[in-house]
C-alpha positions as CSV (number, residue, x, y, z in Angstrom):
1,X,-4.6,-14.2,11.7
2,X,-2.4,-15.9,8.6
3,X,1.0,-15.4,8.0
4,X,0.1,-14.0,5.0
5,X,-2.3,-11.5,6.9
6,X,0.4,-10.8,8.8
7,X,2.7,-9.6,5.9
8,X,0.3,-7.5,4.3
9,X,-0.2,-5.7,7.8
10,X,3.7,-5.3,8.3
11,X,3.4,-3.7,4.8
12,X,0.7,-1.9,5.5
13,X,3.0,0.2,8.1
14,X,6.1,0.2,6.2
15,X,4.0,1.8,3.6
16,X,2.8,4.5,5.3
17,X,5.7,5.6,6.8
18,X,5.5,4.2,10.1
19,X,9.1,3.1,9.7
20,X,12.0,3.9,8.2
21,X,13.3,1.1,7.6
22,X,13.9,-0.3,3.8
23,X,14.9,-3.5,3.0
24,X,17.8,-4.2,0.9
25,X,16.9,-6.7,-2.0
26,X,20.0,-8.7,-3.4
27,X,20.1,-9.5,-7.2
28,X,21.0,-13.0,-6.9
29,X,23.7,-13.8,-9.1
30,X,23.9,-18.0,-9.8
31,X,26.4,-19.7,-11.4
32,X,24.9,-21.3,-14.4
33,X,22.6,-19.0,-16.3
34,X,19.5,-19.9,-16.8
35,X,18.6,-21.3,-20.4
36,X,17.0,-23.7,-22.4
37,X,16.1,-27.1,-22.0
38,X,15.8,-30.0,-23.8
39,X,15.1,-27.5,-26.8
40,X,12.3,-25.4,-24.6
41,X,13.2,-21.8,-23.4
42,X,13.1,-21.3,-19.4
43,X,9.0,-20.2,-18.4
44,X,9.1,-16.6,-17.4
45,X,8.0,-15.0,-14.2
46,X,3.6,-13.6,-14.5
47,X,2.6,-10.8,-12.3
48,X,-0.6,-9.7,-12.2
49,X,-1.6,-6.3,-10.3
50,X,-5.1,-5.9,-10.1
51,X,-6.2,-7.9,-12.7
52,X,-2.9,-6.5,-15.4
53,X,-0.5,-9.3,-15.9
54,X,2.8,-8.5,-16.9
55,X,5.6,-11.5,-17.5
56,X,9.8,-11.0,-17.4
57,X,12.0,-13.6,-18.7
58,X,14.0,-16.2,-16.9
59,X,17.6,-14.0,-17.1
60,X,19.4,-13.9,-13.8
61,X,21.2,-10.5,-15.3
62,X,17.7,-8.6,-16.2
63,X,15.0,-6.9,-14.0
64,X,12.0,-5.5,-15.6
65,X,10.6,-2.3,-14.1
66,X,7.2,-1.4,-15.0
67,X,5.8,1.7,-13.9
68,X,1.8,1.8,-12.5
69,X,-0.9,4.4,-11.7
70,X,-3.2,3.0,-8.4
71,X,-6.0,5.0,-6.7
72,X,-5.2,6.4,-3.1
73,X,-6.7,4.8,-0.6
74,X,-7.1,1.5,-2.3
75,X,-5.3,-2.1,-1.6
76,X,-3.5,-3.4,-4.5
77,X,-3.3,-7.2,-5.4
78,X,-0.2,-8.7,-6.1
79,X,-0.4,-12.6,-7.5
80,X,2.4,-13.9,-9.3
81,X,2.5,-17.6,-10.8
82,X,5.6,-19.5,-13.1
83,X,4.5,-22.3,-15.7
84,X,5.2,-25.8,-14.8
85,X,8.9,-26.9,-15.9
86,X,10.3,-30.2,-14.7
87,X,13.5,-29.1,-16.3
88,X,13.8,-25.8,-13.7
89,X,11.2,-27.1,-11.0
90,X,11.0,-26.6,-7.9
91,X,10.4,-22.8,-7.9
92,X,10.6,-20.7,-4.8
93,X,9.7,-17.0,-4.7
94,X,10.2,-13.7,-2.6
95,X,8.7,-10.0,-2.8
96,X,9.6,-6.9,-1.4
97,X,8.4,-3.2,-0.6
98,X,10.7,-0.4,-0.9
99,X,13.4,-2.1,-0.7
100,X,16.7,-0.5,-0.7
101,X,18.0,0.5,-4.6
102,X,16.2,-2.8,-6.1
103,X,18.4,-4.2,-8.6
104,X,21.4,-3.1,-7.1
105,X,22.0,-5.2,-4.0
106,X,24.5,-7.1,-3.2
107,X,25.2,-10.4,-4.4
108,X,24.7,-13.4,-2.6
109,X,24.6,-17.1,-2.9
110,X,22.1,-19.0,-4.8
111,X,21.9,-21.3,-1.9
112,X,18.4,-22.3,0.6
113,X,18.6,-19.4,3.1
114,X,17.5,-16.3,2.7
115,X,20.2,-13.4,1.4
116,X,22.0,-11.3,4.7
117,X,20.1,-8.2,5.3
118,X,16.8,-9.3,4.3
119,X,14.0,-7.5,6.7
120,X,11.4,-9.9,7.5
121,X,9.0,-7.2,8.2
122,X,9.4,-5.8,4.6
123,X,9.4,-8.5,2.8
124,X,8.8,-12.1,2.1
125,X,11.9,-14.6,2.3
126,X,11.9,-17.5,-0.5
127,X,8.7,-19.3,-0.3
128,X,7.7,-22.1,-2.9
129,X,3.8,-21.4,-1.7
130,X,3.0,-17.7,-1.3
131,X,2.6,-16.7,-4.5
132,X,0.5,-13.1,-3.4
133,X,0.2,-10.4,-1.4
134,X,-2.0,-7.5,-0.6
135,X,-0.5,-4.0,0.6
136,X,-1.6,-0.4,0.9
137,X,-3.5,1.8,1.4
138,X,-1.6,4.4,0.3
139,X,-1.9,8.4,0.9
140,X,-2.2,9.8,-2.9
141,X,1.2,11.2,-4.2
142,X,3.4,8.6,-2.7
143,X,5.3,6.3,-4.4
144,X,6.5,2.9,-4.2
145,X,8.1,0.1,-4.8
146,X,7.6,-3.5,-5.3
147,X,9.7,-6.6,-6.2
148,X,8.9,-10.0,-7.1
149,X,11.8,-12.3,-7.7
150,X,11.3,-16.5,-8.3
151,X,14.3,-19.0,-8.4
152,X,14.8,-22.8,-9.6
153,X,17.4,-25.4,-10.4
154,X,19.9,-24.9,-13.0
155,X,20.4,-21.1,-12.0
156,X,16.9,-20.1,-12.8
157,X,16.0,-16.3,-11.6
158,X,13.3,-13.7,-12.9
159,X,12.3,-10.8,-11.4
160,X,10.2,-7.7,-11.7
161,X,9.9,-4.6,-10.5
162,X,7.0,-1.8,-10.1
163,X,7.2,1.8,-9.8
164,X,3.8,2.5,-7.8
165,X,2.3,6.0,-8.6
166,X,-0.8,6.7,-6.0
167,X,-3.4,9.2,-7.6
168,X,-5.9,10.6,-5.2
169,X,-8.8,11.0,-6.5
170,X,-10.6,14.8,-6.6
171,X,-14.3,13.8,-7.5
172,X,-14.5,17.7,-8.0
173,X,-17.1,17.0,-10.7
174,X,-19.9,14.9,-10.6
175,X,-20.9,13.3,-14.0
176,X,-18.6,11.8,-17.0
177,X,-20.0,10.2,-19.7
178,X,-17.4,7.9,-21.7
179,X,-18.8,6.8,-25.1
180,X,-17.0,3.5,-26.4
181,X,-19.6,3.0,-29.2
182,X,-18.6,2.7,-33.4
183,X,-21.7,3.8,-34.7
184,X,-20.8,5.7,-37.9
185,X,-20.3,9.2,-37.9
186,X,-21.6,12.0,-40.5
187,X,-21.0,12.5,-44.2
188,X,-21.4,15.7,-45.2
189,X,-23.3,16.9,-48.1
190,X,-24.3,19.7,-50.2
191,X,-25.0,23.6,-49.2
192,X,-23.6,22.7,-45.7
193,X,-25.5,20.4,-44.4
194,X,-25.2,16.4,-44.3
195,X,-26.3,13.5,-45.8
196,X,-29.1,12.0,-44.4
197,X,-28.6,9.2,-41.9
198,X,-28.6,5.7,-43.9
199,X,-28.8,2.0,-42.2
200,X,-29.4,1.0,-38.5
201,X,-30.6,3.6,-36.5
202,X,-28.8,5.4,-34.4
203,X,-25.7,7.0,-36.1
204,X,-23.1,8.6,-34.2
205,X,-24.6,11.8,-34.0
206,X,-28.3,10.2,-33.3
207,X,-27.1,8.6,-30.3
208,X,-25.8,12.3,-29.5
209,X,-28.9,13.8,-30.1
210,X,-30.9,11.0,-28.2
211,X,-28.4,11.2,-25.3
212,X,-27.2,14.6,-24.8
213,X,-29.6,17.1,-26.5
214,X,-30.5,20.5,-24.7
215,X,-33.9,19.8,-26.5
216,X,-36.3,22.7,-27.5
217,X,-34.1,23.5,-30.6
218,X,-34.7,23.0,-34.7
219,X,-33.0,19.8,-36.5
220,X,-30.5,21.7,-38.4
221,X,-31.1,20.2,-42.4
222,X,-34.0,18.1,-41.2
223,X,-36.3,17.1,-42.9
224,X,-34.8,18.4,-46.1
225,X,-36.9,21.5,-47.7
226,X,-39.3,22.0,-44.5
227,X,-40.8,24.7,-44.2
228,X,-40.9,24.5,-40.4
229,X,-37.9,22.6,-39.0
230,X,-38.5,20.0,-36.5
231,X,-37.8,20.5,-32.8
232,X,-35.2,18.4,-31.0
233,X,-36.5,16.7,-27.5
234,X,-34.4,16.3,-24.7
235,X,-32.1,13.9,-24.4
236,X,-31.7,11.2,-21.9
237,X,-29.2,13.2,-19.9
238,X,-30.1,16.7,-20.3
239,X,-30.7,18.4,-16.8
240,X,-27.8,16.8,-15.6
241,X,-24.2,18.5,-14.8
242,X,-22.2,16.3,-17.3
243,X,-18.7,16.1,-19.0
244,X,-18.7,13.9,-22.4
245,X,-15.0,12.1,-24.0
246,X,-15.6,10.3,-27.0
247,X,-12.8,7.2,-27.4
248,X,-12.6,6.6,-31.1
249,X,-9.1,8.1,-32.3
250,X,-8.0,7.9,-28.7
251,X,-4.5,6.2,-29.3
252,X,-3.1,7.2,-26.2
253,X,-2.3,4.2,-23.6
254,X,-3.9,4.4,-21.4
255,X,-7.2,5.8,-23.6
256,X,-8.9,7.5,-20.6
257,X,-6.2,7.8,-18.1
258,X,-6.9,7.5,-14.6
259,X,-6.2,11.1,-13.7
260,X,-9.1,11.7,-16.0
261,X,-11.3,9.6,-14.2
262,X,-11.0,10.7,-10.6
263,X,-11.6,14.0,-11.7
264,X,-15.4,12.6,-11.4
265,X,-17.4,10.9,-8.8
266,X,-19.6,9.4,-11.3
267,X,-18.7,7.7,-14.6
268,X,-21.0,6.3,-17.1
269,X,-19.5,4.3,-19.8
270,X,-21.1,3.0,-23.1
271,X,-20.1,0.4,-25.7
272,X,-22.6,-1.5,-28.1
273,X,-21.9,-5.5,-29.3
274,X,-20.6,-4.4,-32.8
275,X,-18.0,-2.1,-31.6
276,X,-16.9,-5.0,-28.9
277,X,-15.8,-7.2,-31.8
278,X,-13.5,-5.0,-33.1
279,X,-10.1,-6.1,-33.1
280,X,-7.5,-3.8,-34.9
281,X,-5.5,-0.9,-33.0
282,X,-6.9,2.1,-31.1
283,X,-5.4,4.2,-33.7
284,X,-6.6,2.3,-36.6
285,X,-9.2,4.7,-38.9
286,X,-11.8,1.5,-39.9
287,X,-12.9,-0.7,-37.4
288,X,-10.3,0.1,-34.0
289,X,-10.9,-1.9,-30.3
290,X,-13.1,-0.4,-28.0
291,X,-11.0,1.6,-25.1
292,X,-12.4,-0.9,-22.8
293,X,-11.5,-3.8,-24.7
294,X,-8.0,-2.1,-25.4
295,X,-7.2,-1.9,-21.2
296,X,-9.1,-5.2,-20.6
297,X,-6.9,-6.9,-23.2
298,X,-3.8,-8.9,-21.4
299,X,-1.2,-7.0,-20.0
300,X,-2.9,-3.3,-20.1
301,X,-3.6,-1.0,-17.2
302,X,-7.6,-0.9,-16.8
303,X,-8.2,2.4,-15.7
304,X,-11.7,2.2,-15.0
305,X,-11.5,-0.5,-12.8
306,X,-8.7,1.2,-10.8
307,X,-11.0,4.1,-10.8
308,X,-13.5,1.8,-9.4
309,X,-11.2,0.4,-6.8
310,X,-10.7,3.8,-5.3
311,X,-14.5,4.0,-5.1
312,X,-15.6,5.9,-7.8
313,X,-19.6,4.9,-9.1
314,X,-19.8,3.2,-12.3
315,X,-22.9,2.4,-14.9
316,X,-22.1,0.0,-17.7
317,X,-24.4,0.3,-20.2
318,X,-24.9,-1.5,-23.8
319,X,-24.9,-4.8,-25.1
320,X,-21.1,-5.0,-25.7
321,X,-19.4,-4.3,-22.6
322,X,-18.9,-7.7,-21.4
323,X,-17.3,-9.1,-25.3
324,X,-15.4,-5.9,-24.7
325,X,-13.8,-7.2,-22.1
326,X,-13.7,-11.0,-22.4
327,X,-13.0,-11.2,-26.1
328,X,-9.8,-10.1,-25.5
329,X,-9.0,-13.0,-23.7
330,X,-10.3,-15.5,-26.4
331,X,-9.0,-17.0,-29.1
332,X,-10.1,-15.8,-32.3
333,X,-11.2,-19.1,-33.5
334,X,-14.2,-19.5,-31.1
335,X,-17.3,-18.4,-31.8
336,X,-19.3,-19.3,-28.5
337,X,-21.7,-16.9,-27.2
338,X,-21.4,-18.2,-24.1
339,X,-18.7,-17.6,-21.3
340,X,-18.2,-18.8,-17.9
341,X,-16.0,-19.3,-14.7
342,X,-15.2,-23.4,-15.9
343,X,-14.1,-22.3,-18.7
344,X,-11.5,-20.0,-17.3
345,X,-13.2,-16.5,-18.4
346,X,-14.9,-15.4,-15.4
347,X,-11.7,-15.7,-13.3
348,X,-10.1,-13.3,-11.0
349,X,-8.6,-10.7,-13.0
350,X,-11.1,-10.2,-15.5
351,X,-12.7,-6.8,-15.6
352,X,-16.4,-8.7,-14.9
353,X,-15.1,-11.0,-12.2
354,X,-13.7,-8.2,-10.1
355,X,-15.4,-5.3,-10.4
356,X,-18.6,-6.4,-11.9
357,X,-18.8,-9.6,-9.7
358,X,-20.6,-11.9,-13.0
359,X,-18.9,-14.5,-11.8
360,X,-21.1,-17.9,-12.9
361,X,-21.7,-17.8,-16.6
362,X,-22.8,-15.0,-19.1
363,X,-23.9,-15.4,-22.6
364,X,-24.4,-13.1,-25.0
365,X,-27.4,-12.9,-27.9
366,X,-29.1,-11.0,-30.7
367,X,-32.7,-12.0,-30.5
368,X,-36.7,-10.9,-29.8
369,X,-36.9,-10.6,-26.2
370,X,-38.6,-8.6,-23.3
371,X,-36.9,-6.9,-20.2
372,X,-38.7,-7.0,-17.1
373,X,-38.1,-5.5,-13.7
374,X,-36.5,-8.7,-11.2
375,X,-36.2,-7.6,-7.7
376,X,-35.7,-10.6,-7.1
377,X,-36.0,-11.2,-3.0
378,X,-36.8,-7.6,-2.6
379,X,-33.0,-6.7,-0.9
380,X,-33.2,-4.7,1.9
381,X,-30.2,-3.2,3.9
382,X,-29.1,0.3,4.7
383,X,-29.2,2.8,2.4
384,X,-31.0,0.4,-0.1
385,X,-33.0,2.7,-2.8
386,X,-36.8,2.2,-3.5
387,X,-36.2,-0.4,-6.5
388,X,-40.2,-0.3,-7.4
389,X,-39.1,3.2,-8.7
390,X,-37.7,1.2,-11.7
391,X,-40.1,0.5,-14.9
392,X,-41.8,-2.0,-14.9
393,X,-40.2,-3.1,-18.6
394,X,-38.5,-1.4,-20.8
395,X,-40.4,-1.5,-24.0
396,X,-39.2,-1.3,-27.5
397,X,-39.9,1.9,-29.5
398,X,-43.0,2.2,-31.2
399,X,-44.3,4.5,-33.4
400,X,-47.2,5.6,-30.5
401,X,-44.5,6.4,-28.3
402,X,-41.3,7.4,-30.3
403,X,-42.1,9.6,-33.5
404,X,-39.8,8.5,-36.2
405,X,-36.6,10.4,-37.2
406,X,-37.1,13.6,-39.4
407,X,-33.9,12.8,-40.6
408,X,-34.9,9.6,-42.1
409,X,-37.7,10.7,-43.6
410,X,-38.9,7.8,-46.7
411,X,-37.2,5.2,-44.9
412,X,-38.5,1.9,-43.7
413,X,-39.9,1.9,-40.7
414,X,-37.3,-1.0,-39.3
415,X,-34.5,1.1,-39.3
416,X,-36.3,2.8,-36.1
417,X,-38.5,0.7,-34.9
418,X,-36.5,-2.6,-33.5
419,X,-38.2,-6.4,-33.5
420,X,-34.3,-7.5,-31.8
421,X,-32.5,-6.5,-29.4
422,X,-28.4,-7.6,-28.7
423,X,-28.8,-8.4,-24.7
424,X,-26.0,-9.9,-22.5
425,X,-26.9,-11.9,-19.3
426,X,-26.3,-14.2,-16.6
427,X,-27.4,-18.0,-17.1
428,X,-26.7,-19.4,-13.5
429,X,-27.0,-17.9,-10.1
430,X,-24.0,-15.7,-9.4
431,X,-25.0,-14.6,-5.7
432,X,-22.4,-12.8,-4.1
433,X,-21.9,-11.9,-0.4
434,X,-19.6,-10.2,2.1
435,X,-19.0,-9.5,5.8
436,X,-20.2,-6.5,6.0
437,X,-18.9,-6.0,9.8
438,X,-15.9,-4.0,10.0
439,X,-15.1,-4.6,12.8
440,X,-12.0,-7.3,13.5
441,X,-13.9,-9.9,15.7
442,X,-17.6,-9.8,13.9
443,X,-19.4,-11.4,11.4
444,X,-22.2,-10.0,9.2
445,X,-22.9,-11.8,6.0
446,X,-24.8,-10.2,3.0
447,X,-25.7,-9.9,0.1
448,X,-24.2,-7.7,-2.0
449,X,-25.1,-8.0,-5.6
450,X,-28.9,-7.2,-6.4
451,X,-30.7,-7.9,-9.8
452,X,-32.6,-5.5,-11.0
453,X,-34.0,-6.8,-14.7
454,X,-34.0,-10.4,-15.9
455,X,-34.6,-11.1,-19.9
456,X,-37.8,-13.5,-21.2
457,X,-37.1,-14.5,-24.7
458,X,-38.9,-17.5,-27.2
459,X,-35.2,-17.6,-28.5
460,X,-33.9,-19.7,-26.2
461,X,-34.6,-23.0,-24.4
462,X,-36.7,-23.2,-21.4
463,X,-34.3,-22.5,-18.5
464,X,-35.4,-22.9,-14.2
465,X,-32.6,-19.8,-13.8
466,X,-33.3,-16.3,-14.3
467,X,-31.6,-14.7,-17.2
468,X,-30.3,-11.3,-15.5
469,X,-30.0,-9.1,-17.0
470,X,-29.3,-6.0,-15.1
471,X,-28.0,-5.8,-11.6
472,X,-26.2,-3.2,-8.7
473,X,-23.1,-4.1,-6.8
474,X,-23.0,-2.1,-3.7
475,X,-20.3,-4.3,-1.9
476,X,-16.7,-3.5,0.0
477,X,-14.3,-4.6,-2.7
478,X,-14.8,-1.8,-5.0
479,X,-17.0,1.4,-5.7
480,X,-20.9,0.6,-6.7
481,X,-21.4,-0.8,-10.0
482,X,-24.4,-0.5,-12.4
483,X,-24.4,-3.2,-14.7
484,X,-27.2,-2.9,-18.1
485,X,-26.4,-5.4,-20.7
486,X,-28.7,-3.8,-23.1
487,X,-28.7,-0.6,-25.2
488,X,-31.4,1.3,-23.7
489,X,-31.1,3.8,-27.0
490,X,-32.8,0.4,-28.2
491,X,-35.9,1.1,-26.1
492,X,-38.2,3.8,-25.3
493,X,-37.8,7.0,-24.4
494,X,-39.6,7.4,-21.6
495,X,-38.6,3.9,-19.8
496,X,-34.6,4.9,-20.7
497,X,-35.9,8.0,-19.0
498,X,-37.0,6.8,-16.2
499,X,-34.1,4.1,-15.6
500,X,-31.4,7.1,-15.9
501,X,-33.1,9.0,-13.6
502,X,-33.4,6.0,-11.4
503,X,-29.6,5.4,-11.5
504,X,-28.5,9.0,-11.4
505,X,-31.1,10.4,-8.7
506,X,-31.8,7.5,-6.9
507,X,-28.7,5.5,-6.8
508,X,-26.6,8.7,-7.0
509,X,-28.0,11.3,-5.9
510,X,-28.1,13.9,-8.7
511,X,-30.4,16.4,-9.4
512,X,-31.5,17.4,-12.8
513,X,-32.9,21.0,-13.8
514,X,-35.6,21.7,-16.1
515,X,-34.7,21.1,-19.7
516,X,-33.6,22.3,-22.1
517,X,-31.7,25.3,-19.8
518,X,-29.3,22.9,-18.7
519,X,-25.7,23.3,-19.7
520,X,-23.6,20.1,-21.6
521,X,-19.7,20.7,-21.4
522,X,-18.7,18.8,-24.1
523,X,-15.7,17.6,-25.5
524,X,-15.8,16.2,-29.4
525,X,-17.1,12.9,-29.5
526,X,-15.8,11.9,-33.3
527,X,-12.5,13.5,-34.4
């Protein structure tokens, strides 16, 4: 077993009150204060915890605290890293759990040994290598606390310091349905009713009615002056026991806080491409980030993938949830479609790296295309689900199978009726395995990421890889992850039918009652 192993063990028992013991951690007070050199300010000190970086500056006399939600019975990941700086270099670096008032120690030396009173079972002493650590789990409603300190020449110190919060999860429910779309909302018009649906099909309140729709009921104002009023079909979801939380307006930071989340044991979350590119404030009334992109953006708390982490199931779906993501991370001068771990995107950290597992290279494109079922080797392991339940494709609409909108009623048949699609895929294998044994001394090595759909498109250049589309982790690391980078609102009925009854009866075990008795809880979805 490593050393490092071996700390995250010892912290493991501190942690869960095994011992009593707290370490105290001294503020090192040095001599010279750390400053700038040769013109350039002293690097600060990165943290990231689980895949959130936060930085403090190089000032021996200031500690930033920072205080962080984590799921119970979770590990969380530590990793902390200083730029290079020949002018402060060589940097050494220590941590601590519950230590004893952090911040307030006593001070020592800024010498080579480690500082009196230091407990070598609760923490790390100054190291110039071991830049992470793993502790937990953690009971929910404990709390915590974790330092991180580096030092260098000329009187160089940083630190940090978390505040740990551990939320257990309640799963009391079983379905929530985030939407992270911007399709445009209603205007309203005259004698109560409003204006008919203009541009790209769907509309805000489309997608509503093509998602969530008790079904048997008359389109209110639709068509205008009919005499009979059409009858709404079900949506994709009705049947289901679901919850709905809309994020546009949603300024709040986190958007969808994590005590939200566990609340459910299943979470489906939408975003399209469009809405992925936008880049102004939550708050902002025109064009505001995605919740996703928001807490995938550098130094915010990604509540769904802590949700994740303490095992809840996830389904991604739409074309825009990797750019949500990743764009953040971009500058705003490239344009590239494509993104990949040599280029530094699909790195740990990243939303899709660690809780996805797209780790090889992902590109995103608008084009004509078809999506067909890819089993690839046919997994098989315990617990698998019958996969040849899946469509076959998933077929555009067309007007033998999707009547148009009564709402759009003299409008060209393009609005409805799509000839391109906006997909996101992998371009190079991305196979990922795990030990499955859990036991200490055995070894069982699987695979743990399965494809499910693969894209075939004239748009591109011939490729010998697979263009997947759609794929299932059902790994250790984290809670099951769907993962559709398409809008399947885009596509059929019937096949979107059938794939969210795959996912939520097959994959999750749901069960659906007839339409359209079944009850929708709903919050408001547009403010």
């Amino acid at each position: 077993m490593s050393r490092l192993a071996m700390a995250a063990l010892a912290l493991l028992t501190l942690g869960t009150g095994c011992s009593s013991r707290r370490a105290p951690l001294a503020v090192v007070e040095p001599a010279v204060q750390a400053g700038p050199a040769r013109g350039r300010p002293a690097p600060g000190l990165t943290v990231v915890v689980q895949g959130r970086a936060y930085t403090a500056p190089a000032d021996a006399a200031s500690d930033r605290e920072l205080f962080i939600e984590v799921p119970a019975n979770s590990r969380v990941n530590l990793n902390w890293f200083v730029p290079p700086d020949s002018a402060f270099a060589p940097f050494e670096f220590r941590w601590a759990l519950d230590p004893e008032e952090p911040g307030r120690g006593r001070g020592v030396d800024h010498g080579r040994d480690d500082p009196p009173g230091l407990d070598p079972h609760a923490s790390g002493g100054w190291s110039p290598i071991v830049s992470s650590i793993t502790i937990g789990p953690f009971a929910g409603g404990e709390t915590h606390v974790v330092v991180i300190e580096v030092r260098g020449r000329r009187g160089y110190h940083a630190s940090v310091t978390f505040h740990i919060q551990v939320v257990q999860s309640s799963f009391k429910k079983d379905l929530l349905i985030v939407d992270d779309t911007r399709f445009p909302g209603d205007e309203l018009g005259v004698g109560g009713c409003v204006r008919a649906p203009a541009g790209p099909w769907p509309t805000a309140a489309e997608l509503d009615t093509f998602l969530y729709a008790r079904g048997g009921t008359p389109w209110r104002c639709y068509p205008p002056g009919a005499a009979t009023p059409a009858i709404t079909p079900p949506g994709l979801f009705a049947g289901y026991s679901f919850d709905t939380i809309g994020t546009l307006g949603r300024d709040a930071d986190p958007p969808i806080p994590l005590a939200v989340l566990n609340q459910y044991r299943h979470v489906v979350w939408l975003a399209d491409v469009i809405a992925a590119h936008n880049r102004r404030p939550p708050g902002d009334l025109d064009s505001p980030i995605t919740a996703l992109g928001w807490m995938s953006s550098p130094g915010q708390e990604n509540t769904l993938a802590e949700y994740s982490r303490g095992g809840g199931d996830v389904w991604l779906i739409g074309s825009g949830i990797a750019s949500a993501t990743l764009l953040p991370w971009r500058d705003p001068g490239t344009n590239s479609p494509t993104w990949s771990s040599d280029a530094g995107d699909l790195v740990p950290g990243r939303f899709l790296y660690d809780i996805v597992h797209w780790r090889s290279e992902l590109q995103a494109i608008h084009a004509a295309g078809f999506v067909l079922r890819e089993l690839g080797r046919s997994p098989s392991w315990p617990g698998a689900p019958d996969y040849t339940r899946l469509p076959l494709t998933m077929r555009g609409k067309s007007s033998a199978l999707d009547p148009f909108p009564p709402g759009r009623t003299g409008q060209g048949s393009s609005v409805y009726y799509n000839t391109t699609f906006a997909f996101e895929f992998l371009t190079l294998p991305n196979a990922i395995t795990e030990d499955l044994d859990p036991s200490p001394h055995g070894h069982d090595e699987q695979s743990v990421l399965d494809s499910l759909y693969k894209l075939t498109t004239f748009a591109l250049p011939a490729s010998p890889e697979k263009r997947i589309l759609m794929t299932y982790y059902h790994g250790r690391e984290n809670g099951p992850v769907v993962y559709s980078g398409f809008d399947i609102w885009d596509f059929t009925s019937s096949d979107a039918q059938a794939l969210v009854n795959f996912v939520l009866q097959d994959l999750w075990g749901l069960q659906r009652s007839p339409a359209p008795e079944a009850l929708v809880r709903a919050t408001p979805r547009r403010p």
